[in-house]
C-alpha positions, 0 to 999 in steps of 0.5 A, a space after each residue: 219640398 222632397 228630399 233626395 240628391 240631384 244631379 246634372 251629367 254632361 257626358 256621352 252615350 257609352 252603350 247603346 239603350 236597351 228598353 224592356 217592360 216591366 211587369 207592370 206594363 211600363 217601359 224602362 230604358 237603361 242607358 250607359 252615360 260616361 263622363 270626362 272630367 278635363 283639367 289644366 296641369 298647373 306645370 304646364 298649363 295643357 288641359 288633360 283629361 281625367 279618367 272616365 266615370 260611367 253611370 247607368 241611367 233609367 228612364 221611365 215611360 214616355 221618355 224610356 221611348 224617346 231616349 230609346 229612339 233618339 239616343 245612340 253609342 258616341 251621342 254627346 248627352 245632358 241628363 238631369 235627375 235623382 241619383 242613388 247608390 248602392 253598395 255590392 262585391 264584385 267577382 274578387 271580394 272587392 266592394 265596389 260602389 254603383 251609382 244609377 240616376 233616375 232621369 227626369 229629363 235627357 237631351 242631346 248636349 247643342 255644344 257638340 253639335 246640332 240635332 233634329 228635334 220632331 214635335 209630336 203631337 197626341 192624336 184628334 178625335 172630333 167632337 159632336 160632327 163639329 171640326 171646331 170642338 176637336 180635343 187631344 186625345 191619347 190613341 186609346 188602343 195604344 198603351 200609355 204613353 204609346 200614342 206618342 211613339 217615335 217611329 225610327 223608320 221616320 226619323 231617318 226619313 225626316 234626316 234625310 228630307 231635311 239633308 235633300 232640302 239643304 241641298 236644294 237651298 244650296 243649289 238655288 242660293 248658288 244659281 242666284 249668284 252665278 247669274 248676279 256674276 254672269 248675266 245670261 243673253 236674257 238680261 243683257 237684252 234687258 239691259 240694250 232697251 233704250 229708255 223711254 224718253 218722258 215726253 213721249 207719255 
């Protein structure tokens, strides 16, 4: 088993991710993730908050792409992964201490509210002329990790298709109950049809 610290932050996004390319070719995205610890005063028994800890986090190629697309200023976050520190003096002399935390995994925190999550799937190429023998393949004039590449343009497409369907759903279920409250001439008519006495068959 590997050694090394672990951590778990819930918090929110405190600066918006910039993502650059290292020298190698890989993507690393830098978020600010600050946290705010809450707790009861004994006196008076009111939660009050703490004084707010920021951290920097790094996440590395495929999931530097994902946070940079999905992540925003204000957006309540999970992120779980490997931290360490180091040590340097600021402008005055002072030492201060920096803690960065290489994300393994980050996601939106569901208790402050709902996201919208889109599945990608890598590319197909067909095998042999054959639909049936299909494999995943990664899009090889995409660099790694690229085949996989959140389009922003979409996501904001994907939102607002999914706001438009909501209203029509909403719509419809209204319409639905409007005319089980109101009857229209349509089913009053129905409703004048005398019924078929059973003899007449």
């Amino acid at each position: 088993m590997s050694q090394g610290g672990y951590v778990t932050l819930v918090g929110f996004v405190a600066q918006d991710p910039t993502i650059r390319t290292t020298a190698t070719g890989k993507h690393v995205t830098k978020v600010r993730v600050g946290t705010t610890p809450r707790y009861r005063e004994g006196a008076t028994g009111q939660w009050r908050d703490a004084e707010t800890s920021y951290y920097t986090v790094s996440c590395w190629s495929r999931l530097a792409d994902h946070v940079r697309a999905s992540l925003h200023k204000g957006d309540p976050v999970i992120v779980k992964g490997r931290f360490r520190t180091s040590s340097f003096e600021d402008k005055e002399g002072r030492l201060r201490t920096s803690i960065e935390i290489t994300a393994d995994t980050v996601g939106h925190d569901l208790t402050r509210g709902p996201a919208n999550y889109i599945r990608l799937r890598p590319a197909r190429v067909n095998t042999e002329d054959d639909p049936a023998n299909d494999e995943l393949t990664p899009d090889p004039d995409l660099p790694e990790g690229q085949d996989e590449m959140i389009d922003e343009d979409a996501i904001e497409q994907f939102g607002r298709d999914l706001d438009d369907a909501d209203l029509a759903a909403r719509a419809f279920t209204e319409g639905e109950r409007d005319e089980r409250d109101d009857p229209g001439e349509g089913d009053a008519a129905l409703t004048a049809v005398p019924p078929v006495p059973a003899d007449s068959f």
